[in-house]
Biopython code that builds the backbone (N, CA, C, O; Angstrom):
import numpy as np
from Bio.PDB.StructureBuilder import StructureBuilder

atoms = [
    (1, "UNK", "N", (13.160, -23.045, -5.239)),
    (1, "UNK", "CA", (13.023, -21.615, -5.470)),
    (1, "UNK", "C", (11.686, -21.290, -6.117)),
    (1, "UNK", "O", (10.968, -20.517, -5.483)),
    (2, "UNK", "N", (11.304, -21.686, -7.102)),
    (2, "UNK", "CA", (10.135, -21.620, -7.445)),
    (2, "UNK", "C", (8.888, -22.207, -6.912)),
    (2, "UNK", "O", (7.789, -22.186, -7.466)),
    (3, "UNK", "N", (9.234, -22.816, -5.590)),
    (3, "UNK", "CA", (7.532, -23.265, -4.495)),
    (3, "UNK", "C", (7.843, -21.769, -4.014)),
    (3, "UNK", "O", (6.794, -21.126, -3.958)),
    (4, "UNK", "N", (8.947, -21.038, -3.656)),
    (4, "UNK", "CA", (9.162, -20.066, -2.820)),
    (4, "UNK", "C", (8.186, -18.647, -3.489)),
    (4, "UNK", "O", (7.302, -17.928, -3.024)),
    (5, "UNK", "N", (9.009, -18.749, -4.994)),
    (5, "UNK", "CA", (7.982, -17.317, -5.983)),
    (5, "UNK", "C", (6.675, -17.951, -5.771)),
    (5, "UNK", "O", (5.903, -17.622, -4.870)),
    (6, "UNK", "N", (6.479, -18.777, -6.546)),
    (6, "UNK", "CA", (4.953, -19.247, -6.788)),
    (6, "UNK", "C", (4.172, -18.392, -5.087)),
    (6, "UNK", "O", (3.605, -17.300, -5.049)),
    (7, "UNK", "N", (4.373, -19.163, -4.122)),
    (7, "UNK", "CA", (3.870, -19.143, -2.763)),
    (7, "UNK", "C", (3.912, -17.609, -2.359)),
    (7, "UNK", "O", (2.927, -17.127, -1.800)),
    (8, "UNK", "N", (5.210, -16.702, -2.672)),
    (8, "UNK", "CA", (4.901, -15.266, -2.137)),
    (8, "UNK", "C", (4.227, -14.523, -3.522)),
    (8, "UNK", "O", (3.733, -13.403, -3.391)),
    (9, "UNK", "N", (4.229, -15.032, -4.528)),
    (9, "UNK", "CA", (3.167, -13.907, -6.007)),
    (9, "UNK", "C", (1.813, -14.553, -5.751)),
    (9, "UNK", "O", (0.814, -14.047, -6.261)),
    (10, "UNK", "N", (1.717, -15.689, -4.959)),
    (10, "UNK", "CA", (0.141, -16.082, -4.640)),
    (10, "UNK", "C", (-0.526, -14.985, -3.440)),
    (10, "UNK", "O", (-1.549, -14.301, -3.431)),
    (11, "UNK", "N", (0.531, -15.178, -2.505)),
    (11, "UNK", "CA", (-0.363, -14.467, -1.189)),
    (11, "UNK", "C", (-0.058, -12.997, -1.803)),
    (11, "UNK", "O", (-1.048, -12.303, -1.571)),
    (12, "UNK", "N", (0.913, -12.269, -2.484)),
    (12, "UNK", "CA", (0.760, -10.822, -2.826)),
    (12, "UNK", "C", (-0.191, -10.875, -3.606)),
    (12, "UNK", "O", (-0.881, -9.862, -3.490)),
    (13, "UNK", "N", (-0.578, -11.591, -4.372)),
    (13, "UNK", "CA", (-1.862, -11.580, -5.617)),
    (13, "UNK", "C", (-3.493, -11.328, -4.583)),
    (13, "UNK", "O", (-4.386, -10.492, -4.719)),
    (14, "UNK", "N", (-3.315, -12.517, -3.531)),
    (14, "UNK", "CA", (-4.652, -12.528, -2.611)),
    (14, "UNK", "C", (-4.622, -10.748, -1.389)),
    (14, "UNK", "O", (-5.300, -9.844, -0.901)),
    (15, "UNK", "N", (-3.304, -11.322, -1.528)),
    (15, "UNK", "CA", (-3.605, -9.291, -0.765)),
    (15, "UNK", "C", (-3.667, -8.526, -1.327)),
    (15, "UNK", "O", (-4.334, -7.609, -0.848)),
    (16, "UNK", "N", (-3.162, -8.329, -2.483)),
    (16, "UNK", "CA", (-3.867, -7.286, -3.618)),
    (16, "UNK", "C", (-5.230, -7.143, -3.616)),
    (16, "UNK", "O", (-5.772, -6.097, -3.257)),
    (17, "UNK", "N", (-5.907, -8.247, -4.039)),
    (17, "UNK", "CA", (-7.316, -8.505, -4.277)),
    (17, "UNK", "C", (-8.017, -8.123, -2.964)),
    (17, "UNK", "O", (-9.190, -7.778, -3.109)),
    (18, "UNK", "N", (-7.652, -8.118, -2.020)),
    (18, "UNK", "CA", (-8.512, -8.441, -0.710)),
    (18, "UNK", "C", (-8.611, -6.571, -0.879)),
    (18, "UNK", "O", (-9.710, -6.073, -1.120)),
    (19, "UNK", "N", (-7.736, -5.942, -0.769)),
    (19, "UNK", "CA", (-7.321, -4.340, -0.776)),
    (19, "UNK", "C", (-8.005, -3.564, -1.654)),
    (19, "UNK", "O", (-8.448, -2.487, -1.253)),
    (20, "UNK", "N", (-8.196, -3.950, -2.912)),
    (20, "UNK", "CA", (-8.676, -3.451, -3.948)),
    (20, "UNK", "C", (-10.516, -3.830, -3.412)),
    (20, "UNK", "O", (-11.170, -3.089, -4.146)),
    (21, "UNK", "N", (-11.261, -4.415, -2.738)),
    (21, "UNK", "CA", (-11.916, -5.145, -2.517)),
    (21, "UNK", "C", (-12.261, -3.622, -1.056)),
    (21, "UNK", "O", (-13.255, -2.930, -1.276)),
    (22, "UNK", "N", (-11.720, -3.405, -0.226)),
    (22, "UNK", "CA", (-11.371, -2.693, 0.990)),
    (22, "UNK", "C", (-11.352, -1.591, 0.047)),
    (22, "UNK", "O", (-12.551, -1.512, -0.217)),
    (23, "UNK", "N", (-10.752, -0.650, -0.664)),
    (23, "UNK", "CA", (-10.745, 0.422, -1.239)),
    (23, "UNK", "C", (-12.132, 0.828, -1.607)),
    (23, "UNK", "O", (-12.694, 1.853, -1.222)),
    (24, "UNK", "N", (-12.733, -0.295, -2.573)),
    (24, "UNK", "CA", (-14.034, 0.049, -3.333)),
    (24, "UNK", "C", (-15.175, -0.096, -2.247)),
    (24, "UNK", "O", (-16.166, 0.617, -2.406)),
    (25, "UNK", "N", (-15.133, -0.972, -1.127)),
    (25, "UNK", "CA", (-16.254, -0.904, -0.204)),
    (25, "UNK", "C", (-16.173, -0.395, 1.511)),
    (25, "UNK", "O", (-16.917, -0.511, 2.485)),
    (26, "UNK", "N", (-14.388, 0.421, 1.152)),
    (26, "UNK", "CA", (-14.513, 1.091, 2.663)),
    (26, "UNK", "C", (-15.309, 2.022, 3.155)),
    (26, "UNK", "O", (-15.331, 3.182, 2.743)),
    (27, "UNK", "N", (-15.864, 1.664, 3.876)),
    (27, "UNK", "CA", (-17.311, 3.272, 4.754)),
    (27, "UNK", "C", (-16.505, 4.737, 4.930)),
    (27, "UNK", "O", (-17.058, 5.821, 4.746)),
    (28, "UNK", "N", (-15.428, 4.610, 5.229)),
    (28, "UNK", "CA", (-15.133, 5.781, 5.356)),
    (28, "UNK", "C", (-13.935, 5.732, 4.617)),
    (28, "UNK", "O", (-13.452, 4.676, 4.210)),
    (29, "UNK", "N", (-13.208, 7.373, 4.344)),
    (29, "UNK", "CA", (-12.214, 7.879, 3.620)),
    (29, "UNK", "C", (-10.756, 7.278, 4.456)),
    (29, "UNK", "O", (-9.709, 6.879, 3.946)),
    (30, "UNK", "N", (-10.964, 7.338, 5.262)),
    (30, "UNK", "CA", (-9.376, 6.851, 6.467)),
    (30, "UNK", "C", (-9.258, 5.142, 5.948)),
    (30, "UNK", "O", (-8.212, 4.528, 5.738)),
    (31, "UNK", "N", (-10.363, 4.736, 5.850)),
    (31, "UNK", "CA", (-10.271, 2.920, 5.797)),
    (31, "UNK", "C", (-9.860, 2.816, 4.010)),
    (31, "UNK", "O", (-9.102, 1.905, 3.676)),
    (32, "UNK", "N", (-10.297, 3.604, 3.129)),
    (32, "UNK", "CA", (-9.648, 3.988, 1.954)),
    (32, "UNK", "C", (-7.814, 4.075, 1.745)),
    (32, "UNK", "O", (-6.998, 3.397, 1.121)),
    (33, "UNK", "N", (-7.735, 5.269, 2.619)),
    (33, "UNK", "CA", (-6.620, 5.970, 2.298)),
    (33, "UNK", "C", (-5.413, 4.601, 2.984)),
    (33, "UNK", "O", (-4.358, 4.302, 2.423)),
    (34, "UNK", "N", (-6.010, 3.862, 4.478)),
    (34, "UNK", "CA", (-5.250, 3.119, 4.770)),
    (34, "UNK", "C", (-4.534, 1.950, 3.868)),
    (34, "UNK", "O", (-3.348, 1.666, 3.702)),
    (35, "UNK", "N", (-6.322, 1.127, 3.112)),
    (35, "UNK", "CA", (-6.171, -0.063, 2.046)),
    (35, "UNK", "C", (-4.992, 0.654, 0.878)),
    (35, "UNK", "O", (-3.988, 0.002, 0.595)),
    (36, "UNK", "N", (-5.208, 1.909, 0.310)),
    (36, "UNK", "CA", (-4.565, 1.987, -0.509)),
    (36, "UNK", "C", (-2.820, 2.255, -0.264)),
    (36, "UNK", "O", (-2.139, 2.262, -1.290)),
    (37, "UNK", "N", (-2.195, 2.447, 0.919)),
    (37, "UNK", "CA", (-1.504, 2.394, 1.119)),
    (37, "UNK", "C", (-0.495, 1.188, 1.420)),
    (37, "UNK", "O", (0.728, 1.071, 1.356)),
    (38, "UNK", "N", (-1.595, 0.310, 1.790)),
    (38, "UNK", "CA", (-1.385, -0.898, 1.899)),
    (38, "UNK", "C", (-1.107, -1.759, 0.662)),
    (38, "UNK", "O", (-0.365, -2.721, 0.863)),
    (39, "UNK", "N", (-1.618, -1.567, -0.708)),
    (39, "UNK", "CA", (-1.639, -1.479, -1.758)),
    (39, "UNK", "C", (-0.075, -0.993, -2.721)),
    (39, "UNK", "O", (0.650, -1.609, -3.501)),
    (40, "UNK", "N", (-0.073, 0.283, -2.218)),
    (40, "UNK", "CA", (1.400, 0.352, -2.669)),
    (40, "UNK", "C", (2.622, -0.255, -1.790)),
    (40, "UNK", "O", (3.758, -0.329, -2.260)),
    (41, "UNK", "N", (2.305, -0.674, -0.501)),
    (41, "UNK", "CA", (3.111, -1.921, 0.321)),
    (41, "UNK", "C", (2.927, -2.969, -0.876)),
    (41, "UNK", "O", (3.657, -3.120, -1.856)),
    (42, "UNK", "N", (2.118, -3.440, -0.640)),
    (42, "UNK", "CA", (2.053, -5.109, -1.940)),
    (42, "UNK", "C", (2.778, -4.626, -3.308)),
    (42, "UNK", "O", (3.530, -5.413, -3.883)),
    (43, "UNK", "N", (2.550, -3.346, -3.819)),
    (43, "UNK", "CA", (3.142, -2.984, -5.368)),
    (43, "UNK", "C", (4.512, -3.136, -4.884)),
    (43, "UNK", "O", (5.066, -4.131, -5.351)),
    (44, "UNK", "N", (5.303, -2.354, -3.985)),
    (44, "UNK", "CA", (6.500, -2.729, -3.769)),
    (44, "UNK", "C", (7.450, -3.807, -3.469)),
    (44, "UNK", "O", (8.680, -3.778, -3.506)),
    (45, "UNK", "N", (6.392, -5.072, -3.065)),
    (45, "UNK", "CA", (6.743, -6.297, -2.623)),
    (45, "UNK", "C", (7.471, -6.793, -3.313)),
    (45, "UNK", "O", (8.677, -7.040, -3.319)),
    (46, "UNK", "N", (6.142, -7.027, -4.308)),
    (46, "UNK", "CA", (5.935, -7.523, -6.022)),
    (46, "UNK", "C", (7.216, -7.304, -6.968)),
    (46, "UNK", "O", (7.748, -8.295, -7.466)),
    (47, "UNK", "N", (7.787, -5.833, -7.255)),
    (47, "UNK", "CA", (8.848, -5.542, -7.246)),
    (47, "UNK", "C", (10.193, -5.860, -6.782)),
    (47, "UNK", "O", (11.114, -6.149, -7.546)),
    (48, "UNK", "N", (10.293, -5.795, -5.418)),
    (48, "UNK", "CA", (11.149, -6.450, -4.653)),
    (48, "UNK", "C", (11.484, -7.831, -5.241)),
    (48, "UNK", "O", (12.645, -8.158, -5.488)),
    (49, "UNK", "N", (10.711, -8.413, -5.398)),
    (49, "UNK", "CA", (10.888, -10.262, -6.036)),
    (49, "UNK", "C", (11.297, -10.013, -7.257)),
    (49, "UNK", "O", (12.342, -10.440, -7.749)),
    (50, "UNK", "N", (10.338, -9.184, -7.887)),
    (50, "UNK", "CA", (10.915, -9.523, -9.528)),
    (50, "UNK", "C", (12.369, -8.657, -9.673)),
    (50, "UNK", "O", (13.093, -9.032, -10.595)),
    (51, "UNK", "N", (12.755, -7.761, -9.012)),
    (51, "UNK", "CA", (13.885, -7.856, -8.515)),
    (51, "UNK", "C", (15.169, -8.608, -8.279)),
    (51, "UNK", "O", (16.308, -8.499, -8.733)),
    (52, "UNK", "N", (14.440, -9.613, -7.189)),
    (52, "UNK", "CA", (15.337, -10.683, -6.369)),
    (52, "UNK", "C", (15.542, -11.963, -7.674)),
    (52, "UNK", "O", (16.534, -12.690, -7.627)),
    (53, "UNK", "N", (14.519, -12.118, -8.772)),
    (53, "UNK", "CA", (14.181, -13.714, -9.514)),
    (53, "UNK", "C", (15.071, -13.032, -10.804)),
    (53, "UNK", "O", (15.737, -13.791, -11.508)),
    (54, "UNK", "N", (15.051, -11.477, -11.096)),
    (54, "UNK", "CA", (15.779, -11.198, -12.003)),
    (54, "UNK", "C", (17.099, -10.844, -12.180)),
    (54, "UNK", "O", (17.825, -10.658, -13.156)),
    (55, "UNK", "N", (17.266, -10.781, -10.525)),
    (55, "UNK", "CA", (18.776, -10.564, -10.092)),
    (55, "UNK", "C", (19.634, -9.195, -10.864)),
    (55, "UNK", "O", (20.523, -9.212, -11.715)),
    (56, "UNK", "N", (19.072, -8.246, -10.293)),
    (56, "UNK", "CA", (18.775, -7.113, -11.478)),
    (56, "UNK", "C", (18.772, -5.575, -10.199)),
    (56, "UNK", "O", (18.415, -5.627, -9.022)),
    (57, "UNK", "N", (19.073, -4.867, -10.639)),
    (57, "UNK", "CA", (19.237, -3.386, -9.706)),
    (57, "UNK", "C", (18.715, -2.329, -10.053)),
    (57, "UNK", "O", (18.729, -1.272, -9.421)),
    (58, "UNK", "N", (18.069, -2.604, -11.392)),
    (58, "UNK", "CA", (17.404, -1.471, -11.783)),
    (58, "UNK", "C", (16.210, -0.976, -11.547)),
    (58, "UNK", "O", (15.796, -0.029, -12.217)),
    (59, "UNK", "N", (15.510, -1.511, -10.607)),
    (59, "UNK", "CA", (13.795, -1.173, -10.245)),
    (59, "UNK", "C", (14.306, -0.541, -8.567)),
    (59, "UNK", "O", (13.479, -0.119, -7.759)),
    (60, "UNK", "N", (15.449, -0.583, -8.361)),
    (60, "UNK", "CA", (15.755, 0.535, -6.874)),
    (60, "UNK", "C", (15.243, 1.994, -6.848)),
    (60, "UNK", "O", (14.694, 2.591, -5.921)),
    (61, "UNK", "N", (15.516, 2.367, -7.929)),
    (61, "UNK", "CA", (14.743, 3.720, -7.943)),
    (61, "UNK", "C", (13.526, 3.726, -8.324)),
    (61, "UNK", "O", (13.056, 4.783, -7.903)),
    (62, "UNK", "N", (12.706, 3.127, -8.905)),
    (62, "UNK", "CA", (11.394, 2.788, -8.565)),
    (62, "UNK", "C", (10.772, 2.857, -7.452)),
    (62, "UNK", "O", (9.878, 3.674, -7.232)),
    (63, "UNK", "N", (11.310, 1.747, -6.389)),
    (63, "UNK", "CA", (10.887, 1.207, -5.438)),
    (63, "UNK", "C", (11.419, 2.566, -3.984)),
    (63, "UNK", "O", (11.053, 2.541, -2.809)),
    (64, "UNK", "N", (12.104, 3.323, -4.482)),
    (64, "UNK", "CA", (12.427, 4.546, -3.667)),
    (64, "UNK", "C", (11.717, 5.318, -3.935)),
    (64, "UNK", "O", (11.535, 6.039, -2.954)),
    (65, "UNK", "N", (11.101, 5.654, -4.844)),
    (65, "UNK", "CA", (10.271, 6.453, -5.203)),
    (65, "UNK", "C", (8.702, 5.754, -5.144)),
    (65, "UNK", "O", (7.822, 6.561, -4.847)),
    (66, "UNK", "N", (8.401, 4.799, -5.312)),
    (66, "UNK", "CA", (7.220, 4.403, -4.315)),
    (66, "UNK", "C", (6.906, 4.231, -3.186)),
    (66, "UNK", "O", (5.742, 3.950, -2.899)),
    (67, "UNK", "N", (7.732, 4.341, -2.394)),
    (67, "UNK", "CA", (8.000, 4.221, -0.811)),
    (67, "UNK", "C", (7.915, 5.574, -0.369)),
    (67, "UNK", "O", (7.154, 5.885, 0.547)),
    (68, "UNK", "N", (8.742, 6.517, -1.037)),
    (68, "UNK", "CA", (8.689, 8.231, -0.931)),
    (68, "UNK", "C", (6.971, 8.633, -1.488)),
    (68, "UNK", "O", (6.420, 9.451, -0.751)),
    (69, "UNK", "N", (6.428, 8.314, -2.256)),
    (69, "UNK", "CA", (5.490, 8.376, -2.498)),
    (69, "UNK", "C", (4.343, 7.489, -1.616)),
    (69, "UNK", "O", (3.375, 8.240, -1.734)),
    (70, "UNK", "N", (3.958, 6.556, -0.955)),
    (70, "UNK", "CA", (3.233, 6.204, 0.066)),
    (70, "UNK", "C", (3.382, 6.842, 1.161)),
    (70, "UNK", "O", (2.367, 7.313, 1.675)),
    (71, "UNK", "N", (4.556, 7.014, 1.751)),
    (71, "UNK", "CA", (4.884, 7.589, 3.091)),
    (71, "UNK", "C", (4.592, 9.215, 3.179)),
    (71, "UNK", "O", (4.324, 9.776, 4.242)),
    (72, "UNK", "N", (4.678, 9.851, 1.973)),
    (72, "UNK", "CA", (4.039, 11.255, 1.513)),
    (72, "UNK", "C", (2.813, 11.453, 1.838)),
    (72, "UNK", "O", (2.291, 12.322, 2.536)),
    (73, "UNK", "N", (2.252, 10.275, 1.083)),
    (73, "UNK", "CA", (0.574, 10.086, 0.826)),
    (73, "UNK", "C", (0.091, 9.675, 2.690)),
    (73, "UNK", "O", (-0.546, 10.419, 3.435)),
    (74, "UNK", "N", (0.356, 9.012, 2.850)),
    (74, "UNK", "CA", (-0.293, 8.455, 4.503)),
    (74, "UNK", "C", (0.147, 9.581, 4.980)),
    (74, "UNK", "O", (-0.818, 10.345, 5.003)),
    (75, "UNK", "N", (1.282, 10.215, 5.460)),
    (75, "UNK", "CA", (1.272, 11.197, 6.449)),
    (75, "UNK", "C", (0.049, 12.769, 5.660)),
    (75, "UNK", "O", (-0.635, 13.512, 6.363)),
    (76, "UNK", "N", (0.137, 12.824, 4.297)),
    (76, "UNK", "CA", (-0.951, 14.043, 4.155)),
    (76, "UNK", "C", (-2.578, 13.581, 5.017)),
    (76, "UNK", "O", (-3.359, 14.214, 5.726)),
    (77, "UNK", "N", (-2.532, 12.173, 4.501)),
    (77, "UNK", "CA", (-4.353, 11.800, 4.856)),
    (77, "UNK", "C", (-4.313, 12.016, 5.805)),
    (77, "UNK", "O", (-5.207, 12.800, 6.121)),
    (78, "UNK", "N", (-3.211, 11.514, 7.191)),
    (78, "UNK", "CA", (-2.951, 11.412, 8.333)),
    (78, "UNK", "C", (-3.890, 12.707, 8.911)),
    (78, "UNK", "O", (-5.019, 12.817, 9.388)),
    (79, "UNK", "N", (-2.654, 13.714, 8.559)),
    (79, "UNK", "CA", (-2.701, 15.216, 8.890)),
    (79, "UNK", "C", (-4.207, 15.391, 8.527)),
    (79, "UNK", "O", (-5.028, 15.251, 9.433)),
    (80, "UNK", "N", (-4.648, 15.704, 7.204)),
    (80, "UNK", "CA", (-5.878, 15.727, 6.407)),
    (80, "UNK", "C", (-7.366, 15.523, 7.810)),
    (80, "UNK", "O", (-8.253, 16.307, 8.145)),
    (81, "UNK", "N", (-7.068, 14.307, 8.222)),
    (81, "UNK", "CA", (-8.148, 13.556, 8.749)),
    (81, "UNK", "C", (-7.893, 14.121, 10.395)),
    (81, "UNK", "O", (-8.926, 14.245, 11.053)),
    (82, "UNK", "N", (-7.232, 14.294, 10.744)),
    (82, "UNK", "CA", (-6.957, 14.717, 12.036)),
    (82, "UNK", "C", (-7.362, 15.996, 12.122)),
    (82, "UNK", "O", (-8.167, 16.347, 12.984)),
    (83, "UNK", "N", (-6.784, 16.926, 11.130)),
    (83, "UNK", "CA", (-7.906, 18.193, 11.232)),
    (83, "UNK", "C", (-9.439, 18.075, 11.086)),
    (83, "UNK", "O", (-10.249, 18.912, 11.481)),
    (84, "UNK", "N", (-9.667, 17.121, 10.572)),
    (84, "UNK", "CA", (-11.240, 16.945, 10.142)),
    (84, "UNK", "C", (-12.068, 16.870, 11.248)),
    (84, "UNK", "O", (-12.999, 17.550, 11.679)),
    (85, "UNK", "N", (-11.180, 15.334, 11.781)),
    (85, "UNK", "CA", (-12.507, 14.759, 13.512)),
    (85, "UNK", "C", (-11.636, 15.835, 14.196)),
    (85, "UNK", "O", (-12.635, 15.869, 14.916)),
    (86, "UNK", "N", (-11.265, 16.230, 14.411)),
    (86, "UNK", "CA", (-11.213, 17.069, 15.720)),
    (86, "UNK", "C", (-11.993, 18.050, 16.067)),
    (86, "UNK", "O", (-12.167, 18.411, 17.230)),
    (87, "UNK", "N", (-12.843, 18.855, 14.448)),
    (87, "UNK", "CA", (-14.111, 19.307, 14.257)),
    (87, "UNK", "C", (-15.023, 18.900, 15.072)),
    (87, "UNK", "O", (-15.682, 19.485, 15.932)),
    (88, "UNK", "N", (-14.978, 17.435, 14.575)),
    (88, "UNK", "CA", (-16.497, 16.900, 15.236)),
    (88, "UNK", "C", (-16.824, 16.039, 16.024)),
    (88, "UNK", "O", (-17.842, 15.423, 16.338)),
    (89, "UNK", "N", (-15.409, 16.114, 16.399)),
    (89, "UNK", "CA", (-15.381, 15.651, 18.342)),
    (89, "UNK", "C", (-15.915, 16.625, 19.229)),
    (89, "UNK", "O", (-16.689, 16.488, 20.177)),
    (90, "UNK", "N", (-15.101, 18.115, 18.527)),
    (90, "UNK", "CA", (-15.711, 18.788, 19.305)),
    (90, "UNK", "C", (-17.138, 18.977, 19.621)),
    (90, "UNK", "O", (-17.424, 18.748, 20.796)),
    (91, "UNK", "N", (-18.113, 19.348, 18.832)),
    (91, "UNK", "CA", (-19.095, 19.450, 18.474)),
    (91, "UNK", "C", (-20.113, 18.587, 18.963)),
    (91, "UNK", "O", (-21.250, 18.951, 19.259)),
    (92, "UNK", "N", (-19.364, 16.649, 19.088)),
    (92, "UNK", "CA", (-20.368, 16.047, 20.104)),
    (92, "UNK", "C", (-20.878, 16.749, 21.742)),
    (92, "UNK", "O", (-21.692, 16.149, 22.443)),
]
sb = StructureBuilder()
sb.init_structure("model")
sb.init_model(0)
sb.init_chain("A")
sb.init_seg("    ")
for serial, (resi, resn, name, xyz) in enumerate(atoms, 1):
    if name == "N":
        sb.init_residue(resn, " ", resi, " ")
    sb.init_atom(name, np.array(xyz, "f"), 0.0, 1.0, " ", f" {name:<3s}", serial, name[0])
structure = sb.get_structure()
């Protein structure tokens, strides 16, 4: 059980890092808004385990409410950005 934590808080630790990494040097706002969403995917993971190792029910509403909160957030940028290029598609 513990090669199992160790092995998934390693690769959530390296995808954290890689994201946070993608946030601060994405070229554009969409490659932002994506990493950081991706970001609260890994925060919820993370959770999920310490969850599962603590054998414990109380971080469910947390984790509903970060999920309600990403899926909020991506569909505004979504919308957000789709009104934007469609500007300046036209315009080519």
């Amino acid at each position: 059980m513990t090669v199992v934590l160790t092995v998934c808080v390693v690769m959530l630790g390296i995808a954290a890092a890689l994201l946070v990494v993608r946030v601060a040097a994405g070229p554009t706002m969409l490659d932002r808004a994506v990493a950081l969403d991706a970001l609260v995917a890994v925060t919820i993971g993370v959770l999920v385990i310490e969850a599962a190792v603590n054998r414990h029910t109380t971080t469910l509403p947390i984790l509903v409410a970060l999920t309600l909160v990403g899926f909020v957030g991506s569909v505004s940028i979504a919308r957000f950005m789709r009104g934007s290029t469609a500007g300046e598609e036209e315009g080519s």
